[in-house]
Structures are given as C-alpha cells and as structure tokens.
DSSP file (Angstrom, degrees, kcal/mol; ACC not computed):
  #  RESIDUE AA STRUCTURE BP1 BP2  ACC     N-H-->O    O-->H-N    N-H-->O    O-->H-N    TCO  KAPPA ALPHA  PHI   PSI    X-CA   Y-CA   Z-CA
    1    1 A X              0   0    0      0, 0.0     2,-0.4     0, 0.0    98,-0.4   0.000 360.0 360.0 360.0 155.7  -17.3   -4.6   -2.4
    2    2 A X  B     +A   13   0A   0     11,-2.6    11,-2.1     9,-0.2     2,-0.3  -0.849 360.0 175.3-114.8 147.6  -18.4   -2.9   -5.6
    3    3 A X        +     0   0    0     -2,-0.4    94,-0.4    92,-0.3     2,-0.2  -0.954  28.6 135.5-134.8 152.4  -20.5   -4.3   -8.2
    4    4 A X        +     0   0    0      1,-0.3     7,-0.6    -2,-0.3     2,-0.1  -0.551  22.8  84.8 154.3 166.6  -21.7   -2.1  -11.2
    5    5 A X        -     0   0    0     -2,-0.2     3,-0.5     5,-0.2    -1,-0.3   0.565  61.8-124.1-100.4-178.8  -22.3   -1.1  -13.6
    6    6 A X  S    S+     0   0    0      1,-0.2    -1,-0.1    -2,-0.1     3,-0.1   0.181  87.6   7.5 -54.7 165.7  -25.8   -2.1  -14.5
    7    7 A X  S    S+     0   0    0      1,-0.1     2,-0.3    -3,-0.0    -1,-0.2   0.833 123.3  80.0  26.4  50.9  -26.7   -4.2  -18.0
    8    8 A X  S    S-     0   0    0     -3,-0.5     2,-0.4     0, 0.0    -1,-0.1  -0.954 102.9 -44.4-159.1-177.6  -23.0   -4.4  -18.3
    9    9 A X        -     0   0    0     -2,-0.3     2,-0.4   109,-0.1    -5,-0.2  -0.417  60.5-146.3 -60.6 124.3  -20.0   -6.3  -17.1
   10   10 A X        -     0   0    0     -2,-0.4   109,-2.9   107,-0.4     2,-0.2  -0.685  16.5-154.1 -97.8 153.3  -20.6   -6.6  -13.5
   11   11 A X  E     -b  119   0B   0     -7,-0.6     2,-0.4    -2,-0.4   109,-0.2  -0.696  14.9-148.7-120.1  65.0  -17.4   -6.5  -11.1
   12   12 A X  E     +b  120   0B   0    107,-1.2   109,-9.1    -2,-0.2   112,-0.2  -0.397  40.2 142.3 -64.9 136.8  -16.5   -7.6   -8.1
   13   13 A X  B     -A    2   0A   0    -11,-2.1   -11,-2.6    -2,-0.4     2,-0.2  -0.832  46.6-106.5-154.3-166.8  -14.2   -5.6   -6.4
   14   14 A X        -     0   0    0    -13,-0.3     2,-0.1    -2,-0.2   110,-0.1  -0.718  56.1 -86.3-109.4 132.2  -12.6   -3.8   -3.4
   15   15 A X        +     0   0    0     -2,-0.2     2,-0.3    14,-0.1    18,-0.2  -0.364  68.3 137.7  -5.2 107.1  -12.8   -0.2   -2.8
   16   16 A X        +     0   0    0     16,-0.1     2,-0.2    -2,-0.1    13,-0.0  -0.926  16.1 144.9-160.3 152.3  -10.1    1.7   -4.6
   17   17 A X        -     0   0    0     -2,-0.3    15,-0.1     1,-0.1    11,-0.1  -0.862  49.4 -43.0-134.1-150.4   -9.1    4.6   -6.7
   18   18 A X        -     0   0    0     -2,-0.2     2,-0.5     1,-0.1    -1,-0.1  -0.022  49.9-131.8 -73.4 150.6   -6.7    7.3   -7.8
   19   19 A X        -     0   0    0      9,-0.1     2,-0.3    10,-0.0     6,-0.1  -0.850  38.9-121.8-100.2 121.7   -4.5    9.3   -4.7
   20   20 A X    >   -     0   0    0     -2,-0.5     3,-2.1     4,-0.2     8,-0.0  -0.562  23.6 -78.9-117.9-157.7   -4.7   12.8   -5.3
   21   21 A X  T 3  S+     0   0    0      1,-0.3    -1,-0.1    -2,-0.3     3,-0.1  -0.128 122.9   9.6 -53.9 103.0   -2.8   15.6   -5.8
   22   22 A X  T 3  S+     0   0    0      1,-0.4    -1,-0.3    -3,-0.1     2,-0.2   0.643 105.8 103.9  79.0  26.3   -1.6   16.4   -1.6
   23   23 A X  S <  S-     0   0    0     -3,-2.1    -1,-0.4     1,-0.0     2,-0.1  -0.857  70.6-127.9-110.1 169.4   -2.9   13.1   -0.1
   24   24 A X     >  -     0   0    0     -2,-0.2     4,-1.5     1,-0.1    -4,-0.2  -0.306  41.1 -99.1 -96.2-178.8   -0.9   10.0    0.9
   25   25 A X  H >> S+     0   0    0      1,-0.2     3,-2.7     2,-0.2     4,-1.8   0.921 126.0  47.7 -64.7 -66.3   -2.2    6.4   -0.7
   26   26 A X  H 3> S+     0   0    0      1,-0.4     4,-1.8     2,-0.2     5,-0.2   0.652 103.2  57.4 -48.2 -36.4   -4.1    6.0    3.1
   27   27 A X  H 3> S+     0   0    0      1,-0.2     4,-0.9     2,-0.2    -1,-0.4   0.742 110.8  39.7 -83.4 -24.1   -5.4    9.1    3.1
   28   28 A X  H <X>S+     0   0    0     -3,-2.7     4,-3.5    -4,-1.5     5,-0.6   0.815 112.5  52.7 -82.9 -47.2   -7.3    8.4   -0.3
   29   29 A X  H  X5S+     0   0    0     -4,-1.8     4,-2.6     2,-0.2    -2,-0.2   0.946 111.7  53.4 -66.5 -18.6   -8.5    4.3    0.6
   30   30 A X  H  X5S+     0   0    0     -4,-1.8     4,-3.2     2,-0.1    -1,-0.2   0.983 122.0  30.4 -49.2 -66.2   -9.9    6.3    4.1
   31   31 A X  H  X5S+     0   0    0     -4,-0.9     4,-2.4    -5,-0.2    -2,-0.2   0.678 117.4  53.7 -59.7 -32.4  -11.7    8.6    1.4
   32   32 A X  H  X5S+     0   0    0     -4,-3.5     4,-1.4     2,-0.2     5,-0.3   0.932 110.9  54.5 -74.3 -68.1  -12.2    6.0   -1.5
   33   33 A X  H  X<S+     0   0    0     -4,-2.6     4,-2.3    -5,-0.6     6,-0.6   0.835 112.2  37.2 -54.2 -44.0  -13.9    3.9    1.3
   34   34 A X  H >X S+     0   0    0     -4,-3.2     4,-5.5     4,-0.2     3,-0.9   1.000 118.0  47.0 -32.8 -76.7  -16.4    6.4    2.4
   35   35 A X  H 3< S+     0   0    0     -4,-2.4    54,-0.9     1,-0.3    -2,-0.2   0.416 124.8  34.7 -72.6  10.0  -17.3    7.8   -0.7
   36   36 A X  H 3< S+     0   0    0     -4,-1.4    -1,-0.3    -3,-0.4    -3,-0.2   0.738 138.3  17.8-124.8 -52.1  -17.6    4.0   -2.3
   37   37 A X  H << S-     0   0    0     -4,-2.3    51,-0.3    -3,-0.9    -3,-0.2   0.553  87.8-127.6-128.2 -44.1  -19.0    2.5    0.7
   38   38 A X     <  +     0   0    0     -4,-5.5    -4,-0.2    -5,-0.5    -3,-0.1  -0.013  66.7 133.2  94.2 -25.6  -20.3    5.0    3.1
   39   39 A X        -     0   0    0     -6,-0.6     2,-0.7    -5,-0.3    -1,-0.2  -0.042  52.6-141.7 -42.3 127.7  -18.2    3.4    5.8
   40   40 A X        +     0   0    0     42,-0.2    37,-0.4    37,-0.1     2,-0.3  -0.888  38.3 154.0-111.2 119.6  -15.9    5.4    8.4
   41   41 A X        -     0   0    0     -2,-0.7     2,-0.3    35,-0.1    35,-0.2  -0.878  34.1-140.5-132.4 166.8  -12.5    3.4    8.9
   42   42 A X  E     -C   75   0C   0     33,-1.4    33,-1.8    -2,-0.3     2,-0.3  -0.848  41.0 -93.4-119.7 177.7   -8.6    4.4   10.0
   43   43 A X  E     +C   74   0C   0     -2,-0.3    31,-0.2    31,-0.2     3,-0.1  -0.538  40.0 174.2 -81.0 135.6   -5.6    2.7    8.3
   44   44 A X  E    S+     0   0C   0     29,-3.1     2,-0.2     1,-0.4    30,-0.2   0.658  70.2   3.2-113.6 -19.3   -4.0   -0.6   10.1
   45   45 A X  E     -C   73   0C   0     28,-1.6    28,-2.2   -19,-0.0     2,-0.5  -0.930  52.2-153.0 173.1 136.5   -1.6   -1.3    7.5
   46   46 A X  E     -C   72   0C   0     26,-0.2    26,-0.2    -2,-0.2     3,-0.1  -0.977  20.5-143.1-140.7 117.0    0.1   -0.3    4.0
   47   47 A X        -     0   0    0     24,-1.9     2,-0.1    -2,-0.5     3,-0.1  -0.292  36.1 -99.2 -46.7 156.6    1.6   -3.0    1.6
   48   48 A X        -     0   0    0      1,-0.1    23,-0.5    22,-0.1     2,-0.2  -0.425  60.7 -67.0 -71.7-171.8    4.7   -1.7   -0.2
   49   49 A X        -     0   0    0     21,-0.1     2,-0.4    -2,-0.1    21,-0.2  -0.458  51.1-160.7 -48.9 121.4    4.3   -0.6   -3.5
   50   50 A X  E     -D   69   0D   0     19,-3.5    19,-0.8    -2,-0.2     2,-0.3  -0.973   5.7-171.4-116.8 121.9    3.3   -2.9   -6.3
   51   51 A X  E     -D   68   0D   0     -2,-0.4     2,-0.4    17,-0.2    17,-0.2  -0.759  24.1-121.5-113.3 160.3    3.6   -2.5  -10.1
   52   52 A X        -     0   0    0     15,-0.9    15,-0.2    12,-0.3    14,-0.1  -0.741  66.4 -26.6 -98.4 148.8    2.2   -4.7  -12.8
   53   53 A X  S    S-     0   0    0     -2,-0.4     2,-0.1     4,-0.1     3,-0.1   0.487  75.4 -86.0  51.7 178.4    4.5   -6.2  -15.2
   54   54 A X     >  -     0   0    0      1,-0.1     4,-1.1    11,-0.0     5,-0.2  -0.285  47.0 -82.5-116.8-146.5    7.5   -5.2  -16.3
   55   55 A X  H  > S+     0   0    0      2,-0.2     4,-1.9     1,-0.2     3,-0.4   0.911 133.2  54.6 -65.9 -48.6    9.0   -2.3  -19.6
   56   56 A X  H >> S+     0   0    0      1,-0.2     3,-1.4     2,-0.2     4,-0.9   0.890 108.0  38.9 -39.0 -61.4    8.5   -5.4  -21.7
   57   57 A X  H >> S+     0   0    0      1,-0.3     4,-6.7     2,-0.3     3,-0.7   0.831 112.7  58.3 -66.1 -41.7    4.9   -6.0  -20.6
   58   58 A X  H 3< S+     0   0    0     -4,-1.1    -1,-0.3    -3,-0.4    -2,-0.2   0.659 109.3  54.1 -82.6 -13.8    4.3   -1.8  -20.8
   59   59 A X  H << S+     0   0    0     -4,-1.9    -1,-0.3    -3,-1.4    -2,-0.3   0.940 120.5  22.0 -85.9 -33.7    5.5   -2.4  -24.5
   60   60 A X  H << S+     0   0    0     -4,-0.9     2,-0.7    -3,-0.7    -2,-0.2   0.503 129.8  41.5-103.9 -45.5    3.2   -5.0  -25.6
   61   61 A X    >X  -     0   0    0     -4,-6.7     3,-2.0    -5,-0.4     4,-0.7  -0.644  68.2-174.6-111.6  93.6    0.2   -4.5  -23.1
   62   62 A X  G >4 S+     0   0    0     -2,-0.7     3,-3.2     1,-0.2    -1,-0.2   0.973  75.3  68.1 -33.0 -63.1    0.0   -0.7  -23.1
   63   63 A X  G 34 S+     0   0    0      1,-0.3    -1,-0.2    -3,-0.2    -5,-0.1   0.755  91.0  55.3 -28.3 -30.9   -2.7   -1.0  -20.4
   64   64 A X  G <4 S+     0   0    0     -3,-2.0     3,-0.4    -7,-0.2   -12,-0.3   0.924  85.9 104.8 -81.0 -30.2   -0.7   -2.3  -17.7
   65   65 A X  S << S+     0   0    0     -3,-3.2     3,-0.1    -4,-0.7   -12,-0.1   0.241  80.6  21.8 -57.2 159.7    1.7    0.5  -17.8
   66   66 A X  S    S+     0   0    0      1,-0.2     2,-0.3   -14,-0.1    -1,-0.2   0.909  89.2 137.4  45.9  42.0    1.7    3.2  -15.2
   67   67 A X        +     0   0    0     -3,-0.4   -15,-0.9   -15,-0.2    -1,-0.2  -0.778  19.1 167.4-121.1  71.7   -0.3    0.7  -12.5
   68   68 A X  E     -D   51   0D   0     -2,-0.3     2,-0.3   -17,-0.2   -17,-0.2  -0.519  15.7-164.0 -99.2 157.6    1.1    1.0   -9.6
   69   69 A X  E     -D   50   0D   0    -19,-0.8   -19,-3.5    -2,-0.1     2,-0.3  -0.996   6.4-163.3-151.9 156.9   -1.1   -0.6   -6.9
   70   70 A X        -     0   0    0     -2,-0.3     2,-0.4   -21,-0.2   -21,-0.1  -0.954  16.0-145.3-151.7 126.9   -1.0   -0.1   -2.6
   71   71 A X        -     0   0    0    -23,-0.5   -24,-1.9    -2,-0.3     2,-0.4  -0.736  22.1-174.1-110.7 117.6   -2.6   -2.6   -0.5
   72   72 A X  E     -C   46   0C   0     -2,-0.4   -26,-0.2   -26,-0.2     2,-0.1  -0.782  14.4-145.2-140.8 110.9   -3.8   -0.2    2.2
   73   73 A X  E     -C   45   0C   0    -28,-2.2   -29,-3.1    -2,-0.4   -28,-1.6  -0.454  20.5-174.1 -68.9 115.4   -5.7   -2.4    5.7
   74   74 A X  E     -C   43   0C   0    -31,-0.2     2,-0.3   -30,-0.2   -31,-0.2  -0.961  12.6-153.5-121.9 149.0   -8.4   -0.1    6.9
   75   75 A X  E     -C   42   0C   0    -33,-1.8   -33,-1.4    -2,-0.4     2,-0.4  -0.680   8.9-166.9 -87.0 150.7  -10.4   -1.3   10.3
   76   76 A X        -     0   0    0     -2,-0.3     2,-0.5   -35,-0.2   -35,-0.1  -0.858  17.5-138.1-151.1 118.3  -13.7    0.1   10.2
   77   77 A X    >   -     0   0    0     -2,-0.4     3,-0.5   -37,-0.4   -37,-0.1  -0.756  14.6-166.5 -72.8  95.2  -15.3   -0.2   13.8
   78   78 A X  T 3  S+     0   0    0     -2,-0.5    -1,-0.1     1,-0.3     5,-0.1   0.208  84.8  67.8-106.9  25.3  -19.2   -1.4   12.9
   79   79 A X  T 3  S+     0   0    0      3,-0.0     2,-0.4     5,-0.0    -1,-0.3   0.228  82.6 107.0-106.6  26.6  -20.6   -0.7   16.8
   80   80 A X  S X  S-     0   0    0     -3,-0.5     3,-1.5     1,-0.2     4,-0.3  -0.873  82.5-126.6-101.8 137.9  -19.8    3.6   15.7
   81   81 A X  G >  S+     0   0    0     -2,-0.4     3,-2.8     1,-0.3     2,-1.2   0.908 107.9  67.3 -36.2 -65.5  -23.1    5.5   15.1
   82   82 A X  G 3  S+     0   0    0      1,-0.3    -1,-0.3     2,-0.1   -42,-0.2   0.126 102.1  41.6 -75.0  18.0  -21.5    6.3   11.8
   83   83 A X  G X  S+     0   0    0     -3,-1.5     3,-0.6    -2,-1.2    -1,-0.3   0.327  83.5  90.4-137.1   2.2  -21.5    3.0   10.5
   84   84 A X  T <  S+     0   0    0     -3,-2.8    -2,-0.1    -4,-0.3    -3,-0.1   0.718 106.9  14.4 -64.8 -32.6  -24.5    1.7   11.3
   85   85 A X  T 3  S-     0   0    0     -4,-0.4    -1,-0.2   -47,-0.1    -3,-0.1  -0.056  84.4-165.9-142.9  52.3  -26.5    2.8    8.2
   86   86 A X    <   -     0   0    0     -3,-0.6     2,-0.3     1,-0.1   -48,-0.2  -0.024   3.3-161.6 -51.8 150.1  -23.5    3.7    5.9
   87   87 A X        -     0   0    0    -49,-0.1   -49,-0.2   -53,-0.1   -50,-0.1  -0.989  18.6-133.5-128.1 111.2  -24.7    5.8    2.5
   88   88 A X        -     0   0    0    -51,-0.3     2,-0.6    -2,-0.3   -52,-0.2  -0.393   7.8-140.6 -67.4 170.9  -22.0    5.7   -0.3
   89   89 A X        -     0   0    0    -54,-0.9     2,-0.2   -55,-0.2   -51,-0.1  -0.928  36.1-165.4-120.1  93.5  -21.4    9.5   -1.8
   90   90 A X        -     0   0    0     -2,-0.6   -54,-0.1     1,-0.1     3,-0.1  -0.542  13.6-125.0 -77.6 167.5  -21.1    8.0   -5.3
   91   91 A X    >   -     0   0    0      1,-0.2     3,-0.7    -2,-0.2     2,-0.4  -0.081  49.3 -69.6 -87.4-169.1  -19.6   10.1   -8.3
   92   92 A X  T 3  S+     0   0    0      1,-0.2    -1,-0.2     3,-0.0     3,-0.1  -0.659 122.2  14.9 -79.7 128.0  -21.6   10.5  -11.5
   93   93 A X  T 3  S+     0   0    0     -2,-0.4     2,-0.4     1,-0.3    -1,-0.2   0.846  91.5 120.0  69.3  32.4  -21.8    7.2  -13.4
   94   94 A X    <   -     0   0    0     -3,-0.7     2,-0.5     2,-0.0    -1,-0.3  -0.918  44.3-162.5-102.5 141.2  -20.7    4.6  -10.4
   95   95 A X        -     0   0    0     -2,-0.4     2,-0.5    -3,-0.1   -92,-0.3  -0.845  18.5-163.2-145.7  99.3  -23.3    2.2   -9.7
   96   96 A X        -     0   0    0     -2,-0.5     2,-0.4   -94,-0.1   -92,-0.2  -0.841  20.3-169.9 -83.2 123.8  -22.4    0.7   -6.3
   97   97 A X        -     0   0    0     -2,-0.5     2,-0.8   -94,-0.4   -60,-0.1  -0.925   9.5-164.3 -13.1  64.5  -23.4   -2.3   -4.3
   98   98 A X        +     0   0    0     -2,-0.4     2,-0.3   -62,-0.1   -96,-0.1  -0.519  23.7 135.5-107.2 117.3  -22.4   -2.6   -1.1
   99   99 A X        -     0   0    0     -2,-0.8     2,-0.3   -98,-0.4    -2,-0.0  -0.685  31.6-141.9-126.5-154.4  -22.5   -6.1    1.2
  100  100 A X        +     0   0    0     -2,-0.3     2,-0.3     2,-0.0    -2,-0.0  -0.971  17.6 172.5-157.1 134.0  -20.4   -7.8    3.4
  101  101 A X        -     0   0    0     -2,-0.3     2,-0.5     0, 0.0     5,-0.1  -0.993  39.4 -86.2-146.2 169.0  -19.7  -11.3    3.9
  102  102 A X    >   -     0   0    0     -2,-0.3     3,-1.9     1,-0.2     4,-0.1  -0.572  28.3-131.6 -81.2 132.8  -17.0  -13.3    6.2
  103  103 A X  G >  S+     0   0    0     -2,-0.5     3,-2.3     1,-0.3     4,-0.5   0.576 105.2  67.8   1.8 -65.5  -13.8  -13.9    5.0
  104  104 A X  G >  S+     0   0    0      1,-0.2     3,-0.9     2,-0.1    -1,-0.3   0.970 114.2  41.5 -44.4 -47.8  -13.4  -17.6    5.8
  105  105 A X  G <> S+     0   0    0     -3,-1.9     4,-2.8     1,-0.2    -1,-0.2   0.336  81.8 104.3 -92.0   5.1  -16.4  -17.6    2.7
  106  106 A X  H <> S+     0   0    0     -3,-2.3     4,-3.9     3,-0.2    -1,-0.2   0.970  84.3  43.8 -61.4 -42.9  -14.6  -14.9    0.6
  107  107 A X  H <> S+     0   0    0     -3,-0.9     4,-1.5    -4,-0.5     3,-0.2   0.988 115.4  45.6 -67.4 -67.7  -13.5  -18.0   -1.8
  108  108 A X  H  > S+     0   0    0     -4,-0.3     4,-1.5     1,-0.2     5,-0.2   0.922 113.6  52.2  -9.9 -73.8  -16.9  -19.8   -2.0
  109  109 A X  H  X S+     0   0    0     -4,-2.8     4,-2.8     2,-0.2     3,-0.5   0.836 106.7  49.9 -57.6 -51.4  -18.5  -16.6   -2.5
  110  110 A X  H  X S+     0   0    0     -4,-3.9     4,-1.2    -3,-0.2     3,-0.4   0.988 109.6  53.5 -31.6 -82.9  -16.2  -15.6   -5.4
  111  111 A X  H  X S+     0   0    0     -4,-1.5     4,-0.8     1,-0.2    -2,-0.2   0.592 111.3  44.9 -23.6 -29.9  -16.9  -19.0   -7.2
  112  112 A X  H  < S+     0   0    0     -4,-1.5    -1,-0.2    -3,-0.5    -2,-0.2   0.820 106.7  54.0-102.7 -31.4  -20.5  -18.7   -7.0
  113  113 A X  H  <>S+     0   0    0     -4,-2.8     5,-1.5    -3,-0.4     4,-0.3   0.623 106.7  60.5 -77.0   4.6  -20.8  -15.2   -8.1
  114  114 A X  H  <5S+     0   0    0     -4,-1.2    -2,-0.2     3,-0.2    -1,-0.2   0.795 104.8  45.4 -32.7 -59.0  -18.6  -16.5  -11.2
  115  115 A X  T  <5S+     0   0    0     -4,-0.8    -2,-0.1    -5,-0.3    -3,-0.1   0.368 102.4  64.7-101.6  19.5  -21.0  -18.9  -12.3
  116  116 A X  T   5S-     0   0    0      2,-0.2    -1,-0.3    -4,-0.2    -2,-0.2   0.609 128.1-100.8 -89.7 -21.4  -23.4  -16.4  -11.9
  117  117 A X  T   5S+     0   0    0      1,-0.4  -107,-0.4    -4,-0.3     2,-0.2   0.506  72.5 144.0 111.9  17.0  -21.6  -14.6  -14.6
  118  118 A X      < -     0   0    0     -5,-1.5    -1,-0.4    -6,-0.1  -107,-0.2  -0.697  50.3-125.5 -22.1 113.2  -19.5  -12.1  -12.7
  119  119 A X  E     -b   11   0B   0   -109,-2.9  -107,-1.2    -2,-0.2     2,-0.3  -0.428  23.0-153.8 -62.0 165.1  -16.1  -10.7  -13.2
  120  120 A X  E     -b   12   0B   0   -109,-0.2  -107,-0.1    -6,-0.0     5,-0.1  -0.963  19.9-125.3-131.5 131.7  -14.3  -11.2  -10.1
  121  121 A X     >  -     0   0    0   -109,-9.1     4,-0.5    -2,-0.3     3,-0.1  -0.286  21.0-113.1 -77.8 164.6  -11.5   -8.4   -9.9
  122  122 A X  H >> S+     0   0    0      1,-0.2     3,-4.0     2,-0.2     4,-2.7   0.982 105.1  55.3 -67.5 -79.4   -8.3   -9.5   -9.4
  123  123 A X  H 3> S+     0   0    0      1,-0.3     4,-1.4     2,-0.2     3,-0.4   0.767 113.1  45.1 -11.3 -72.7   -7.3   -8.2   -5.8
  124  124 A X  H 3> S+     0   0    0      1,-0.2     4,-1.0     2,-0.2    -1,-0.3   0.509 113.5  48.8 -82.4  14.4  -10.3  -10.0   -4.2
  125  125 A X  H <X S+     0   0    0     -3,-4.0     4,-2.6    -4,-0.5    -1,-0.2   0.773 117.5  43.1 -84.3 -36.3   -9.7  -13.2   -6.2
  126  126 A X  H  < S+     0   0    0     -4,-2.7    -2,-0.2    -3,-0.4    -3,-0.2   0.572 120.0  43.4 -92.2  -0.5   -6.1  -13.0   -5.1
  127  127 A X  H >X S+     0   0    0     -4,-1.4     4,-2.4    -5,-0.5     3,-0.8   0.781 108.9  50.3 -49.4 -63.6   -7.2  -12.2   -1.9
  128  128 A X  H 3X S+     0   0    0     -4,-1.0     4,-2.1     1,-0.2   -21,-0.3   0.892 116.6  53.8 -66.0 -47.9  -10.2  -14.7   -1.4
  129  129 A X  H 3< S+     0   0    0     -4,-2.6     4,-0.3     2,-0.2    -1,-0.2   0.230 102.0  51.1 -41.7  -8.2   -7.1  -17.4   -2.7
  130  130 A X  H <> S+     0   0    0     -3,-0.8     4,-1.6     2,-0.2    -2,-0.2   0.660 111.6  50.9-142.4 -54.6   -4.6  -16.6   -0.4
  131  131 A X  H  X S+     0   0    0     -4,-2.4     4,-1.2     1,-0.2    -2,-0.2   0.950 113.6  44.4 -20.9 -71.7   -7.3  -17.1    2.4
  132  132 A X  H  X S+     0   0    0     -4,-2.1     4,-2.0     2,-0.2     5,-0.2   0.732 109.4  52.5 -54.1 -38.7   -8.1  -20.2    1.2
  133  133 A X  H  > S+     0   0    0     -4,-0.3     4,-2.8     2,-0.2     5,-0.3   0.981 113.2  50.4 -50.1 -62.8   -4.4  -21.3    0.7
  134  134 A X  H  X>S+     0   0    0     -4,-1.6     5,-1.3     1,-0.4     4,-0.5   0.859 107.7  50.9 -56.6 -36.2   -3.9  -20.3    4.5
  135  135 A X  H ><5S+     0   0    0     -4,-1.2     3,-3.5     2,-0.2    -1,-0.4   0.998 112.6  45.3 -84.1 -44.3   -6.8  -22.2    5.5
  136  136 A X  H 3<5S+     0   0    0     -4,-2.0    -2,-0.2     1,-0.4    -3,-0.2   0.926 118.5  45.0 -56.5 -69.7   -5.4  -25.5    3.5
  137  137 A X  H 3<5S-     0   0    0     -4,-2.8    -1,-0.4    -5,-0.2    -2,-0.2   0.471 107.4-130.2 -38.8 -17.7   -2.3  -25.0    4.8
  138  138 A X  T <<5       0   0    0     -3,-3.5    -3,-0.2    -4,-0.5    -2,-0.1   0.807 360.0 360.0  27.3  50.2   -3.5  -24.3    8.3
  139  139 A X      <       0   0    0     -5,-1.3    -4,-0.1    -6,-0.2    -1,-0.1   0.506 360.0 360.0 -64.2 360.0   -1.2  -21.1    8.4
C-alpha cells in the first residue's frame, strides 16, 4: 500500500500505474509492484476491463474520462530471498510507504486510518468492503 505524499493529502492505496507502450496490463502491475513496493510477484489473475462512468459522466466530470481500470492478482511468494527485505525503486517525487496487514483486518484498518485523517483510495475501500461483505455473509 502507498501512502504519500508528505505534508499533503495522504492516500491509501494499491500499487498501480500506466501500461506502457509494448507491455500487457500484467506485465506493468509485475513492474508497478516492484518499482512501488520492492516486491517480486507473478500474475494469478486479471479482472476484465473496467471504465468509470459513462459519455454522460466524461461530459460533466471531465476527470473520469479515459479511466480505464484492470484488476490484475499478483502472488508474491514472501519465503524468496528477493522479498525478504524489499526496496521500492521510486520515481522522482513518489513518497512511498510500504506495510502489510491481513486481509480479514483490511476493513478495520481502513476505518482507523480515516479517522486518522487519511484518504482511503477507492480500490482498497471497495476492496476492504467486499471482504467485509463476504465475511457478514459467510461467503
């Protein structure tokens, strides 16, 4: 999870960026997650394709337009050498954070970094919810 930047709106959020130019979406959240994270993972799993809004929405909230978004499940193996003391390779003007906590607590954990005065980005809110749903539910 990312938090940054400093003396500013702080985030939690997920790994992610842009795919580029002669990679696939996997081949970038592999790459995203390193350079974010320090972490060495493979792909388990790809979402379809997801877009925010619809032409209406791209008319009225410019922002949303051209947001396409791919859920891409990496496993990341934490008994390999090469995760044992992950180092993110951040870019200029990222200011990363990296923890971990378990799942089951994802929801909890949101909430309290809330009222600690955190954004919490959307993906792991609707993430941490959908846990929590499951557990309520006993899916």
């Amino acid at each position: 999870m990312n938090i940054g930047p400093p003396l500013d709106k702080v985030v939690i959020e997920v790994p992610a960026g842009l795919v580029d130019a002669g990679e696939t979406a996997e081949q970038a959240a592999v790459r995203e997650l390193k350079e974010e994270t320090g972490y060495v993972g493979v792909v388990s799993e790809s979402s379809p394709v997801m877009f925010n809004g619809t032409s209406y929405n791209c008319m009225v909230h410019p922002g949303f337009c051209n947001t396409n978004l791919k859920m891409i499940h990496v496993s990341v193996d934490m008994s390999l050498p090469e995760n044992q003391n992950p180092k993110a390779e951040l870019e200029e003007g990222e200011f990363i954070e990296v923890f971990t906590l378990p799942l089951q607590d994802l929801w909890a954990e949101c909430a309290k970094f809330e009222k600690e005065g955190y954004a919490i980005d959307a993906r792991v809110g609707t993430l941490a919810e959908g846990i929590e749903i499951a557990k309520r539910w006993k899916l």
